[in-house]
C-alpha positions in Angstrom: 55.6 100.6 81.8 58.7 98.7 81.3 60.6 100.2 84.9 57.1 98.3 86.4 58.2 95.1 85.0 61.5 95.5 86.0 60.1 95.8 89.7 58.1 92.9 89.0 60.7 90.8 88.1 62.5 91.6 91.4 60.3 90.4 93.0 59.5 86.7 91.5 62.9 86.4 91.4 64.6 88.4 93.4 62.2 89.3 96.2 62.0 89.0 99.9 62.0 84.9 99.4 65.7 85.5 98.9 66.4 88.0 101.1 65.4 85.4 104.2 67.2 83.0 102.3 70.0 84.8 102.8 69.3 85.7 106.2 69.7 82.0 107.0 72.2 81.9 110.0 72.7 85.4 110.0 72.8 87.4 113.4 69.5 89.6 113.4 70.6 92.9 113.3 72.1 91.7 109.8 68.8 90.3 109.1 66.8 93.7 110.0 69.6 95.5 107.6 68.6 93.3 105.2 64.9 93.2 105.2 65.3 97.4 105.8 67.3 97.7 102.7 64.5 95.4 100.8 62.1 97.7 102.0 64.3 101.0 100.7 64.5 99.2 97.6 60.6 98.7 96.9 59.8 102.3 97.9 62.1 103.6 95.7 61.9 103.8 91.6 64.1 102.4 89.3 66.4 105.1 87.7 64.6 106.5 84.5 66.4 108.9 82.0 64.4 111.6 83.0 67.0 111.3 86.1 70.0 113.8 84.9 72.6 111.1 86.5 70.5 108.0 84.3 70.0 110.6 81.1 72.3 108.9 78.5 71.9 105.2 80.0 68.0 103.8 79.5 67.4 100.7 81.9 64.1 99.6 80.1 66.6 98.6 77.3 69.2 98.3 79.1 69.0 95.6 81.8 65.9 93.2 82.5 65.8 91.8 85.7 63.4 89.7 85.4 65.3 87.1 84.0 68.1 87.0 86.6 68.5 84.8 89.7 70.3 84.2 92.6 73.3 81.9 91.6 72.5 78.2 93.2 75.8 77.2 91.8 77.7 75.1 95.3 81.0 76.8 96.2 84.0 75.6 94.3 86.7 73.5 96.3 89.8 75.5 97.7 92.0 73.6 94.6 93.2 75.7 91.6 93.7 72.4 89.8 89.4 72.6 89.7 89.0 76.2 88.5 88.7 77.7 85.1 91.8 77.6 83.0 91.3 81.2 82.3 90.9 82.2 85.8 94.0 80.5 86.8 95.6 82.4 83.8 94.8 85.7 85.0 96.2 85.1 88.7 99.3 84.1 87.1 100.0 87.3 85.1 99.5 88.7 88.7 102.7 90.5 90.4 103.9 89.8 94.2 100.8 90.2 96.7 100.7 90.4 100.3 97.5 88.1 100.0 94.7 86.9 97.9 91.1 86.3 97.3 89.3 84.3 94.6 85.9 84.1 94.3 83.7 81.9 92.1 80.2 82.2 90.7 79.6 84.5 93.9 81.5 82.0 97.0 84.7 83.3 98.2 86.7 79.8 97.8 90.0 81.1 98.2 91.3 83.1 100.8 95.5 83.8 101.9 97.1 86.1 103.6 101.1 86.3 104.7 102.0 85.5 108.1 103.9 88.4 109.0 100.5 90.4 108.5 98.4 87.8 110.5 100.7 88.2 113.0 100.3 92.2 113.0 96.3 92.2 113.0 95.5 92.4 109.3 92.3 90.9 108.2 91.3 89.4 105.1 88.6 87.1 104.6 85.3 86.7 103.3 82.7 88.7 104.8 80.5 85.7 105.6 83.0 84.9 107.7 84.2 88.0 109.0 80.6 88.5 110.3 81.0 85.9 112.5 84.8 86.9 113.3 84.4 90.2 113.8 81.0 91.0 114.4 81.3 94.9 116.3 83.4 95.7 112.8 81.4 94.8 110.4 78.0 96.2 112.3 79.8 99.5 112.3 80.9 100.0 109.0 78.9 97.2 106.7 76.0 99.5 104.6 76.1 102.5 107.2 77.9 105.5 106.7 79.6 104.6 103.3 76.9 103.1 100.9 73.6 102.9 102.9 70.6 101.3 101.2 69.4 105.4 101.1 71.9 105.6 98.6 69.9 104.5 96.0 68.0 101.6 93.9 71.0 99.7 93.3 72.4 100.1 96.4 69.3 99.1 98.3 69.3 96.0 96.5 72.9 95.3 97.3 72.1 95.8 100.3 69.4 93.4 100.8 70.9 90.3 98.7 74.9 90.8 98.7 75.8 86.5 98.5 79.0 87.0 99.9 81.7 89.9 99.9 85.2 90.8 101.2 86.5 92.6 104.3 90.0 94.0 104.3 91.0 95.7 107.9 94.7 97.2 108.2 95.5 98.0 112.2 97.1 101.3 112.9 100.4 101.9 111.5 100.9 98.5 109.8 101.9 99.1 106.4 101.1 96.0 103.4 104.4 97.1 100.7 102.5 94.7 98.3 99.1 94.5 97.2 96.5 92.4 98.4 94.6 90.9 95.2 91.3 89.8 94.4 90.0 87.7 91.2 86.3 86.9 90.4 85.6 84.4 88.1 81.9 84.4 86.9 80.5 81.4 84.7 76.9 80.8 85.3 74.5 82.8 82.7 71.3 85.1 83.9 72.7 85.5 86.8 72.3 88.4 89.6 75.9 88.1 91.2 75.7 90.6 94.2 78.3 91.3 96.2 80.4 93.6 98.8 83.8 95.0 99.4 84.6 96.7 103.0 88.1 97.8 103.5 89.0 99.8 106.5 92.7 101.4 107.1 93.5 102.7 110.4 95.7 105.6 111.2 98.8 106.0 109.3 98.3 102.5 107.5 98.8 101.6 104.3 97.6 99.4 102.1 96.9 98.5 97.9 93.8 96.8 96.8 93.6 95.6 93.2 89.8 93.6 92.6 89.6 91.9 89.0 86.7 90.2 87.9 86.6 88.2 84.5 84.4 85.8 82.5 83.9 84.0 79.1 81.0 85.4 77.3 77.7 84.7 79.1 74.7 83.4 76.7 72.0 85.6 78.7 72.2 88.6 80.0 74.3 88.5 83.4 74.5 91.4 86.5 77.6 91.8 88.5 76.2 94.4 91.3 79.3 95.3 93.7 78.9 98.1 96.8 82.6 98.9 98.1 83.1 100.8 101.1 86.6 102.3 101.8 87.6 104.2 104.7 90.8 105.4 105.3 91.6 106.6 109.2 93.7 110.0 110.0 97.3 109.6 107.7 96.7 106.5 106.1 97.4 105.8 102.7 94.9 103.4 100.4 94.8 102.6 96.9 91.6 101.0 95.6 91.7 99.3 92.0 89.1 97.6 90.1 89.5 95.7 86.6 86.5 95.0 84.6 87.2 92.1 82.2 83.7 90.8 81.8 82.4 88.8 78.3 79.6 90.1 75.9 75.8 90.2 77.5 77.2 91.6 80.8 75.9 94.7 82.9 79.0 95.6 84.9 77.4 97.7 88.4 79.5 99.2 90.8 78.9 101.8 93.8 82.1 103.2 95.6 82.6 105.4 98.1 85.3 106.6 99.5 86.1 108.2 102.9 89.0 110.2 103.8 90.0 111.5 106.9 92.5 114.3 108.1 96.2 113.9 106.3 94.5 110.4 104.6 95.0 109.7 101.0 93.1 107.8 98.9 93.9 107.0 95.2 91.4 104.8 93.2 91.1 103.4 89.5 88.6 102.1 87.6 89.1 100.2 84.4 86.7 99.1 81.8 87.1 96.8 79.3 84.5 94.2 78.9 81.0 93.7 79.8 78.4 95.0 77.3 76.8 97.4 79.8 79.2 98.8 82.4 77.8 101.5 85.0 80.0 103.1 88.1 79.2 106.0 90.6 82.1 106.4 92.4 81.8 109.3 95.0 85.0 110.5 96.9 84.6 112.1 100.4 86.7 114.6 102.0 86.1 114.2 105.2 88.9 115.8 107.5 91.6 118.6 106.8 94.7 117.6 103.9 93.1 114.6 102.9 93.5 114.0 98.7 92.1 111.7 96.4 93.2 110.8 93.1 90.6 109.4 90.8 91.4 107.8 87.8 89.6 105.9 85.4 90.6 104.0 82.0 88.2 102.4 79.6 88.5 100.9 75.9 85.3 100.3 73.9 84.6 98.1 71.0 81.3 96.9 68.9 78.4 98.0 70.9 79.7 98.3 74.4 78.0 100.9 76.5 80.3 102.7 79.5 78.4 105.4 81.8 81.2 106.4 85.0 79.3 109.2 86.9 81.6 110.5 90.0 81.4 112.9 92.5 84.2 115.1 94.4 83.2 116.3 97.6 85.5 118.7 99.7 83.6 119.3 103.3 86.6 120.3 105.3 89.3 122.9 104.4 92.4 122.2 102.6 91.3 119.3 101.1 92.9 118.2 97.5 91.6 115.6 94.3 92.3 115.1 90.7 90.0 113.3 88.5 91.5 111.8 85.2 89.3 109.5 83.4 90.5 108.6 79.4 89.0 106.2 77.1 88.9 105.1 73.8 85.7 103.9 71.8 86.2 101.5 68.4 83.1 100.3 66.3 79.6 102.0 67.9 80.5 101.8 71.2 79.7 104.9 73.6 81.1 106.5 76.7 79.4 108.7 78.8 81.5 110.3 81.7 79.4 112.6 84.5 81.8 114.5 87.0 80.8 117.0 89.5 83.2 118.9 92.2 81.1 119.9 95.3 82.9 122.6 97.4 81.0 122.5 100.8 80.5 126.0 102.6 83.4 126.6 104.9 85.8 124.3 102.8 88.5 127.0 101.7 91.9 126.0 100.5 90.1 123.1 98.1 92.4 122.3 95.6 89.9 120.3 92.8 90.3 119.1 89.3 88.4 116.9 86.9 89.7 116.0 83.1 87.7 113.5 81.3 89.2 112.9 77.4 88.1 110.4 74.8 89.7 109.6 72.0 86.8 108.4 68.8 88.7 105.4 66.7 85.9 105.1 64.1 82.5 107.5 62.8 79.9 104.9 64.6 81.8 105.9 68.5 80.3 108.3 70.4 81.0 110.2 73.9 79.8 112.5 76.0 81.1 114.5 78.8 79.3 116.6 81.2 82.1 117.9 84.0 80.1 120.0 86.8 81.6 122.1 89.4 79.3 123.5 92.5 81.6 125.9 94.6 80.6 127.2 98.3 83.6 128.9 99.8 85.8 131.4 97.9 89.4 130.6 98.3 89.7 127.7 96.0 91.6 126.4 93.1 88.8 124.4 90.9 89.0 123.4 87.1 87.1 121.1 85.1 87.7 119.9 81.3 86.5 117.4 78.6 87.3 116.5 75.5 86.1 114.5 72.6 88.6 113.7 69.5 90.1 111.5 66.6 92.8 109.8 66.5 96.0 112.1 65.9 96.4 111.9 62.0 99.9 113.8 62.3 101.3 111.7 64.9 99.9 108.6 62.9 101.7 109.6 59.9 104.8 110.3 61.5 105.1 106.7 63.2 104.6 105.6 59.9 107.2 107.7 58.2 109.6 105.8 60.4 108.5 102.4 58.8 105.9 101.6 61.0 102.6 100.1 60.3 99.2 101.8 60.0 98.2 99.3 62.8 101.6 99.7 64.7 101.2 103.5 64.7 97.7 103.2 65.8 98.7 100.9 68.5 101.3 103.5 69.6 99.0 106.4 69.5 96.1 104.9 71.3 98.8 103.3 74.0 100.4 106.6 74.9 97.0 108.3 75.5 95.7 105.7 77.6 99.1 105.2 79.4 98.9 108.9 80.9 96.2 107.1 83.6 98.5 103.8 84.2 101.6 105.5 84.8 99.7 107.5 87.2 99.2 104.2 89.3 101.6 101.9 87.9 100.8 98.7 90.6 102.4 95.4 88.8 100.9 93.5 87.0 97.9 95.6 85.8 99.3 98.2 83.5 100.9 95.0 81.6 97.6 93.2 81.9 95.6 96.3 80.8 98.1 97.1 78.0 97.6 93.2 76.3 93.7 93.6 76.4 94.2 96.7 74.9 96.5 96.1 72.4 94.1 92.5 71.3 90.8 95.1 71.0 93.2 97.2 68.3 93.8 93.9 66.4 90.3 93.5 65.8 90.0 97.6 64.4 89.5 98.3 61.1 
């Protein structure tokens, strides 16, 4: 009864009123994707755990839509002096960039980009306006081959009512040596923020994409529903990055794909650290022959915070490679859940695929679980899949402390080394220092 109500509430709140809302100004064949993806979404049920991929994360008590909204908040002005203090806090702990977004309660307000790129056909803009701008682009790629409404519930209703959303396009052989960085600020409460990210590299391109979204705690519960679409073109090189900093009553939603093409590579990595509900399928696609992925994924639980990552390797040409390494660590009664599978296509021989997921338990009320899947159709492969679930290292605690550390110093040195493993793997500037302080305050508060 209660995944009925949840479809109820969509639709007083969130229903096809909105969707033509949204439409408003809109070219029709975004329309028609729209109102098509609305129409996906009605026909198809709301994830139950009797779903093996929704098993350990129940929406009936989990998220109720029915009290979310469209944000009506009007766009912030283009002024830092006017936004959050904390918001203008996190961009300065930011690094170098080639260009920047910011977004606010759901309206890009803030968009730059150096002139030397400009000048070389990079794009980076709001997708409002990049519908407008570049109209054959964004028809081609926006909801199609990457995350189509088919893809499921959540990405149907992405689909249908993303507010606004960023493209990133990188011309044929132009290569970005810093990263471009996006910050999200969210401040309104019981609010359905919904949102896209299209980023499309062209032969041997390259490019770095590091999206951070943070907020305060929110006094109802909140939804932050992303879709990101990356394709990367024969030889290019991408890196994808999201950082989750989201206050308490938060349900943190993300669907990625990924889509690599002959000799690309395409690294991503996923952090969690806030938000009390945080859900991500991230699926990685092998498309053409030497492309790699490397997946990695970082996350550091406290109280009652719930994480559920579930990812998918698929190798559908030959010689393909990717390496999954996702580690977290849970404090208080929070709970992990990590679901992995490696999906050899027939004919796909020469895959080289692994998948390690680790967790490290800080106190008896923490709990993961880990259920790594492989499903192999060719028969010269390389293929291995682990998971672990462990306390901290009292050995390696007690020898820290034999050299006149702390309890909490050695703690903090214990829990930083096996968490550092996934930052060193991607070590883009600014993050692993940001990461490491968030980190560091969550182990002041243990014990």
């Amino acid at each position: 009864m209660q995944s009925v109500g949840l479809m109820e509430g969509v639709r007083e709140g969130l229903g096809p009123a909105a969707v033509e809302r949204l439409s408003l100004g809109e070219p029709e064949w975004l329309r028609e994707r729209r109102m098509h993806a609305w129409d996906v979404y009605e026909r198809t049920p709301m994830p139950t755990t009797r779903l093996e991929e929704w098993r350990y994360t129940d929406l009936s008590k989990k998220l109720d839509l029915s009290v979310l909204r469209l944000s009506d908040a009007d766009a912030a002005p283009d002024d830092p002096e006017a936004w959050p203090e904390r918001l203008r806090a996190t961009m300065e702990e930011d690094r170098e960039a080639s260009g920047h977004i910011v977004i606010i309660d759901g309206h890009v307000v803030h968009a730059d980009l150096a002139p030397e790129l400009e000048a070389q056909g990079v794009v980076l803009l709001s997708l409002h306006q990049a519908v407008g701008r570049y109209p054959e682009l964004v028809r081609e790629h926006l909801a199609t081959e990457a995350v189509p409404a088919e893809e499921g519930k959540f990405a149907a209703l992405n689909a249908a009512l993303w507010s606004d959303g960023i493209l990133l396009y990188v011309p044929s052989g132009v290569r970005l040596d810093r990263p471009v960085r996006v910050t999200r600020w969210l401040g309104e409460s019981g609010v359905a923020y919904i949102s896209r990210v299209l980023i499309v590299a062209e032969p041997d391109s390259r490019v770095s994409y590091v999206d951070e979204v943070v907020s305060d705690d929110f006094e109802t519960q909140t939804l932050t529903s992303t879709a990101v679409e990356v394709i990367a073109r024969d030889r290019s090189q991408v890196q994808y990055v999201a950082v989750q900093r989201l206050g308490s009553k938060a349900f943190y939603q993300s669907v990625q794909r990924t889509l690599a093409q002959r000799d690309a590579t395409l690294d991503t990595l996923n952090v969690g650290l806030g938000a009390s509900v945080t859900r991500v399928d991230l699926n990685a696609k092998l498309l053409g022959a030497g492309a790699s992925s490397d997946m990695l994924g970082l996350y550091f639980g406290d109280g009652d915070q719930h994480f559920d990552f579930n990812t998918s390797q698929d190798h559908i040409e030959p010689n393909t490679a990717s390496d999954l390494l996702y580690k977290g660590a849970l404090d208080g009664k929070s709970r992990a859940v990590f679901r992995g599978i490696i999906r050899v296509h027939k004919g796909a021989q020469g895959t080289d695929a692994y998948q390690t997921n680790r967790n490290l338990l800080l106190s008896p009320g923490a709990r993961a679980d880990s259920l790594p899947n492989l499903e192999i159709e060719a028969d010269d492969v390389k293929c291995s899949h682990g998971a672990t679930v462990g306390q901290l290292d009292s050995e390696a605690r007690f020898y820290l402390m034999s050299r006149g550390l702390s309890g909490i110093q050695a703690e903090r040195l214990v829990v930083l080394g096996f968490l550092g493993e996934v930052l060193a793997k991607l070590p883009l500037g600014g993050v692993v220092e940001k990461v490491t302080r968030v980190i560091e305050e969550k182990l002041a508060h243990h014990g």
